[in-house]
C-alpha positions as CSV (number, residue, x, y, z in Angstrom):
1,X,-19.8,-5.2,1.2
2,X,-17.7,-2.8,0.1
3,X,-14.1,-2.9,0.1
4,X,-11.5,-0.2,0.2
5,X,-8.2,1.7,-1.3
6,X,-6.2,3.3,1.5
7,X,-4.3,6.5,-0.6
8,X,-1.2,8.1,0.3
9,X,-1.4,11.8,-0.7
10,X,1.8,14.2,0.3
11,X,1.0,17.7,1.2
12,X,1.6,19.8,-1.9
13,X,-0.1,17.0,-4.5
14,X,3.8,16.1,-5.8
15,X,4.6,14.4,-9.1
16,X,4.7,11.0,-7.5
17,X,0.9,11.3,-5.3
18,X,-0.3,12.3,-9.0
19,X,0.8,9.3,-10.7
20,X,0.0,6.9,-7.7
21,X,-3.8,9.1,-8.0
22,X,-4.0,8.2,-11.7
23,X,-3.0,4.3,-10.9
24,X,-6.4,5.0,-8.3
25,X,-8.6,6.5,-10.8
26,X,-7.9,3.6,-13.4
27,X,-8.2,0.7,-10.4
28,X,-11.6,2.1,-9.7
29,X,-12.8,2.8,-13.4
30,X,-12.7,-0.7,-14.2
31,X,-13.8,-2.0,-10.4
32,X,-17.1,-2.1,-8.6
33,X,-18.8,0.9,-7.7
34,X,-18.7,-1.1,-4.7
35,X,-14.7,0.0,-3.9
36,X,-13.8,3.0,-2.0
37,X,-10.9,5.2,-2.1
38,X,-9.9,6.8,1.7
39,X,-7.5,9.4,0.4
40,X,-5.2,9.7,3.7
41,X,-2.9,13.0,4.0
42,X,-0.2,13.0,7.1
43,X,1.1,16.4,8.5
44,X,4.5,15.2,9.7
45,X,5.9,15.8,13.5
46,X,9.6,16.5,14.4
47,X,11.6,14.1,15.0
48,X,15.8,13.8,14.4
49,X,17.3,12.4,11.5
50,X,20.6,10.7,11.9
51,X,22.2,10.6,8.1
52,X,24.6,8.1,9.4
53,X,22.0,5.4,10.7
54,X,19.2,6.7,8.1
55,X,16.9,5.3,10.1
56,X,14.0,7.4,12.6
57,X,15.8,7.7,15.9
58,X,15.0,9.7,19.3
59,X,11.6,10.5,20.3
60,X,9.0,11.6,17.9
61,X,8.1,15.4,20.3
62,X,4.8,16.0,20.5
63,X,3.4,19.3,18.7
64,X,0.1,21.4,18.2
65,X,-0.9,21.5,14.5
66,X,-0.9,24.7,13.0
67,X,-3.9,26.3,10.8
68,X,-2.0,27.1,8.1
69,X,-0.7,22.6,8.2
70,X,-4.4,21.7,8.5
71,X,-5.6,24.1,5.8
72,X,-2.9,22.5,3.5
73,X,-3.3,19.0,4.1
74,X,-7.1,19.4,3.7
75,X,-6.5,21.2,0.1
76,X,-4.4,18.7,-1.0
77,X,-7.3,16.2,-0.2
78,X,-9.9,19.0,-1.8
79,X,-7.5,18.8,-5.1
80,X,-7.3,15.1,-5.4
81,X,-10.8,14.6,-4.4
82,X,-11.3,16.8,-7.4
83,X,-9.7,14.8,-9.7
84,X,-10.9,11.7,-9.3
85,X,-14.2,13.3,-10.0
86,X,-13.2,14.5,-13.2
87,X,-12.3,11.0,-13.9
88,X,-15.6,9.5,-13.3
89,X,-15.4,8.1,-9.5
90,X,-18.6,8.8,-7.9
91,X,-17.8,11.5,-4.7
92,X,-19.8,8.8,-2.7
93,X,-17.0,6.7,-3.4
94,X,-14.4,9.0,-1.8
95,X,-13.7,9.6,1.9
96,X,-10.8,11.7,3.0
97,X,-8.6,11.3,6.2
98,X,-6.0,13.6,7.8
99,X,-3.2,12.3,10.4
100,X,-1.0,13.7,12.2
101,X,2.9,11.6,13.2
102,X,5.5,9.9,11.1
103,X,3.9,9.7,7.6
104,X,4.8,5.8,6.7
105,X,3.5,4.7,10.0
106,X,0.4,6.7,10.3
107,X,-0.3,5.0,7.0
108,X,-0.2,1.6,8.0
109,X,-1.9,2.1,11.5
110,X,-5.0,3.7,9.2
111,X,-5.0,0.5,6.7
112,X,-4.9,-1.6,9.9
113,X,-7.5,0.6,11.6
114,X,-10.0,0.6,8.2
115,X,-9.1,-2.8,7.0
116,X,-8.3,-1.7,3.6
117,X,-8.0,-4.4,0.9
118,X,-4.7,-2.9,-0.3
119,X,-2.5,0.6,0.0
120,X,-1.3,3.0,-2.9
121,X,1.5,5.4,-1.9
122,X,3.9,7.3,-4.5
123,X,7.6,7.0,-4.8
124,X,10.1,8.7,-6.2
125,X,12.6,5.8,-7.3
126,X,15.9,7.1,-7.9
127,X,15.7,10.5,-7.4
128,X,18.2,12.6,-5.9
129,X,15.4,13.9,-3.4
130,X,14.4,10.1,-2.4
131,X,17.6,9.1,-2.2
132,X,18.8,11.8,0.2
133,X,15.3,10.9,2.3
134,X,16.6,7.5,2.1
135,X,20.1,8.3,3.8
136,X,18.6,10.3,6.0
137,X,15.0,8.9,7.7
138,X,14.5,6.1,5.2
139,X,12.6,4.9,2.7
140,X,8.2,5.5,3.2
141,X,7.5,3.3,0.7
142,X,9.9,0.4,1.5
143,X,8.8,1.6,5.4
144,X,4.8,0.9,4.4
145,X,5.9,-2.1,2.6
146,X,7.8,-4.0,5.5
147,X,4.7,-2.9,8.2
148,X,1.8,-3.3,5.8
149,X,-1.2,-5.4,6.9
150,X,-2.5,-6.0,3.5
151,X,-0.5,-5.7,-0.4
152,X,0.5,-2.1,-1.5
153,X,0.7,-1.0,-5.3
154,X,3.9,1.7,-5.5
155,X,3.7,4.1,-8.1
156,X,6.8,5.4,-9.5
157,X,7.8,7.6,-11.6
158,X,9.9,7.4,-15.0
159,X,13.6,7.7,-14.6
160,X,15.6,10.6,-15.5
161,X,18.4,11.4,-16.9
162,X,21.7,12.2,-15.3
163,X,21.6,15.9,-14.6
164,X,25.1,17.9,-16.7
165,X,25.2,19.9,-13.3
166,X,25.8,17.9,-10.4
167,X,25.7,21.2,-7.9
168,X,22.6,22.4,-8.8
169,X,21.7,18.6,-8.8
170,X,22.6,18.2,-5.2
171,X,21.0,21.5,-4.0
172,X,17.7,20.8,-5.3
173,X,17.9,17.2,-4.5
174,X,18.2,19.0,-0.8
175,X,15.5,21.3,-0.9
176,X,12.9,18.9,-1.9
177,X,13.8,17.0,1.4
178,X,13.8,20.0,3.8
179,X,10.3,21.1,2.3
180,X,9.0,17.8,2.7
181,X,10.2,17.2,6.1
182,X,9.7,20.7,7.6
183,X,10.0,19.5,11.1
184,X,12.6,17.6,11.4
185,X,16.3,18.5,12.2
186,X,19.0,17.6,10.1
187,X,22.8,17.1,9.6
188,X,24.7,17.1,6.4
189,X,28.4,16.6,5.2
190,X,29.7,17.0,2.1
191,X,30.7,13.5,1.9
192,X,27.6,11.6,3.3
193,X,25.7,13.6,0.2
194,X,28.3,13.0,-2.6
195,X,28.1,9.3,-1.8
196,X,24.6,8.0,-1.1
197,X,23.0,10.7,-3.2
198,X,24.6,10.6,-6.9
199,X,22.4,10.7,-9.7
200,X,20.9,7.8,-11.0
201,X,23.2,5.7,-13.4
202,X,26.0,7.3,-10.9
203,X,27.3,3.6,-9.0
204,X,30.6,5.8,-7.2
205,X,31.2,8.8,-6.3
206,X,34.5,10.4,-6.7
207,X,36.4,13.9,-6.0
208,X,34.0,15.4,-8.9
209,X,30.8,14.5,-6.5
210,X,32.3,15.4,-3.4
211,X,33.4,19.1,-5.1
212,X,29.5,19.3,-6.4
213,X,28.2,18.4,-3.1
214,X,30.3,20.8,-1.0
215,X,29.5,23.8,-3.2
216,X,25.5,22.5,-3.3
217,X,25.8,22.6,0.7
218,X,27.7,26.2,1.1
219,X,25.1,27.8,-1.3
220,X,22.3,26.9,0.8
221,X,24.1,27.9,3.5
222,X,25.1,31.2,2.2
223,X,21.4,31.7,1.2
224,X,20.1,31.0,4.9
225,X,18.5,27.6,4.0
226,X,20.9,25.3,6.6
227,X,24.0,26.5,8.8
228,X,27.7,25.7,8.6
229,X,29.5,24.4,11.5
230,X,32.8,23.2,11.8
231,X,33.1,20.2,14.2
232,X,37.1,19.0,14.7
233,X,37.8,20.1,11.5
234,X,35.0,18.6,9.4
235,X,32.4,20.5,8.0
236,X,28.3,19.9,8.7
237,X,25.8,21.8,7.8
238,X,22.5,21.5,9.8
239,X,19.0,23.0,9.1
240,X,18.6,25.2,12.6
């Protein structure tokens, strides 16, 4: 009978889904050639993100997938696919899946739904882009982990270094999220970023942070990327 390995791939083939396909390729190089790899790919719906709960919340709205989201999701499986090849995993082996809702959950309804012996999903550890996805929607890993019908192998990546420039830090830490969440609507202050989305090795964040932050948030906003709006005197900046 053959058993299989339910694999998270993010559209765009990121850093992480490359290191949790390489943890894949070795599993199956030294397995059975009776052990399949389902290589699962999620185009994300809208849904609000509350930074202060950073948790899902509202209704996820229903929407019609685009040609341009399928096309990408199924490259991204066409690319991974690939890859495995080149490492010796018969194609036979491979079968290729493409959801569409709230990434974590569509996982674990597929593991459910397939009876997969175990999952393997990426994560970015401490990095200023998981963290702020953290704050914001929460964790997918730690998401998959708590729902999971069956164990789950994380693959992270190294650690890095604390960035010398904490603006451009913050910014990019930002756009990473917004690209990877391109339906959902979201509200940032100055604070809220400074404080839950240091660098790693950062335990507090101070006046320094807050500074970096605020600057990080009025550059994408002068650039078009999110909007400024002044709410009783505090500043938010929101990606409408």
């Amino acid at each position: 009978m053959n058993k299989r390995i339910l694999l998270g791939i993010d559209t765009g083939t990121s850093a992480t889904t490359r290191q949790a396909v390489h943890a894949v390729a070795e599993l199956m190089e030294s397995a059975s050639p009776h052990l399949h790899v389902v290589l699962l790919t999620v185009i994300p719906v809208p849904y609000m993100a509350s930074p202060s709960l950073g948790m899902y919340t509202g209704q996820v709205l229903p929407i019609s997938v685009t040609l341009e989201q399928r096309s990408q999701a199924e490259a991204s499986l066409r690319k991974v696919q690939e890859e495995l090849q080149e490492h010796g995993i018969d194609p036979e082996q491979i079968e290729t899946l493409v959801r569409v809702g709230i990434p974590p959950d569509e996982i674990v309804k597929a593991a459910k739904e397939l009876h997969v012996s175990f999952i393997v999903i990426g994560s970015h550890g401490d990095s200023a882009a998981q963290k702020l996805r953290r704050f914001l929607v929460g964790s997918t890993s730690r998401r998959v982990l708590s729902l999971a019908p069956c164990p789950v192998i994380v693959a992270t990546l190294p650690r890095t270094r604390q960035p010398s420039d904490l603006i451009n830090w913050y910014e990019n830490a930002i756009i990473a999220y917004l690209r990877e969440h391109p339906g959902s609507l979201t509200v940032f202050t100055p604070l809220e970023v400074a404080q839950k989305f240091a660098p790693p090795g950062k335990k507090t964040s101070g006046r320094k942070e807050i500074a970096a932050a605020t600057l990080a948030l009025e550059r994408l906003a002068s650039n078009g990327v999110l909007c400024c709006h002044d709410i009783k005197g505090e500043l938010r900046y929101v990606n409408d």
